[in-house]
N, C-alpha and C positions, 0 to 999 in steps of 0.2 A: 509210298502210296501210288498205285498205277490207277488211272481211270479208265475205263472200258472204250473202246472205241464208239461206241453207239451207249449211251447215258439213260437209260428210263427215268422217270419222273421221280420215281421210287428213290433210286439211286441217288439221284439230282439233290433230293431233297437231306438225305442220309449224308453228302459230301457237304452240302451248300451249308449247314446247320453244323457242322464239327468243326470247332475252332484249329485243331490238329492237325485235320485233313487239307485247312484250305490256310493251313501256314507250310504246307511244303508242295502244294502243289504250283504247275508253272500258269501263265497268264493265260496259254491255249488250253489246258486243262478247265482253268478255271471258265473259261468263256462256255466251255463244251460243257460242264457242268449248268451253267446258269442258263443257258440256253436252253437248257432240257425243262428248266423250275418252268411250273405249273400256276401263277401267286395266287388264281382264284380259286383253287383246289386248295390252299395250305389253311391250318388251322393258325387261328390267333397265337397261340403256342410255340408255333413251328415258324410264323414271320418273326416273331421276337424274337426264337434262337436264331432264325438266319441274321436280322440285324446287329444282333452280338457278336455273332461270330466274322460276321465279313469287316466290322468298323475296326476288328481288331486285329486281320489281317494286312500282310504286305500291299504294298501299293499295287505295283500290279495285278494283284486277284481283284482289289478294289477296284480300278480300272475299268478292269473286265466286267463287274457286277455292275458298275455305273453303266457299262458300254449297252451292255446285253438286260438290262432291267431297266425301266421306268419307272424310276425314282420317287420324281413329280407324280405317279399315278393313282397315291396313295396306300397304297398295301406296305410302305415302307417307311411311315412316314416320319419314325424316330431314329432314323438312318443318317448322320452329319456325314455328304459329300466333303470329299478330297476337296481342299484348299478352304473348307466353308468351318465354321465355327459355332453354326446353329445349328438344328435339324431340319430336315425336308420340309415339315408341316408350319413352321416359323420363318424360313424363307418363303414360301406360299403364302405364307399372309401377309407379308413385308408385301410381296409383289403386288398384293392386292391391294391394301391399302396404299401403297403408291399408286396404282393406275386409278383408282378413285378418286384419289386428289389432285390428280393430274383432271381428271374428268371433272371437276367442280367449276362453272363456272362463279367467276368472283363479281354479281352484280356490280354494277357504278351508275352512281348518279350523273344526271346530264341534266346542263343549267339553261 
């Protein structure tokens, strides 16, 4: 699989969504590819194949998608990041619900 040196969104999206495509391509491909993705252009359809296909790709293309995409931004949110065990949308509310418990204060009486 060669990637074109300049990626249209088109393309982007036809590489970033085939599991195939983005198990033999190398980590610079991959970035050149993800780089191009459009996520507010893609249909609910097309985020779920790209989440399929990159969680099941090599480390490095994942890397790259992590590097080159906004994870956290929400358009990917059943995406389980490298080294993580949940997905995107579950770690987001871990964080949340820790920073609100942290924000609680804990009344005390005074005698």
């Amino acid at each position: 699989m060669v990637v074109p040196p300049v990626v249209s969104p088109e393309q982007a999206v036809a590489l970033a969504t085939d599991p195939e495509a983005l198990a033999v391509i190398t980590a610079e491909e991959a970035t050149q590819v993800f780089d191009a993705l459009v996520l507010d252009d893609l249909s609910e359809t097309d985020l779920v194949q790209l989440v399929s296909a990159v969680q099941d790709a090599p480390v490095a293309v994942r890397e790259s998608f992590e590097k080159s995409i906004n994870v956290f931004g929400g358009a990917v949110d059943t995406y389980v990041p490298i080294g993580s065990t949940v997905p995107v949308s579950t770690r987001r509310a871990l964080i949340a619900i820790t920073i609100m418990t942290s924000l609680m204060v804990i009344p005390t009486k005074r005698k």
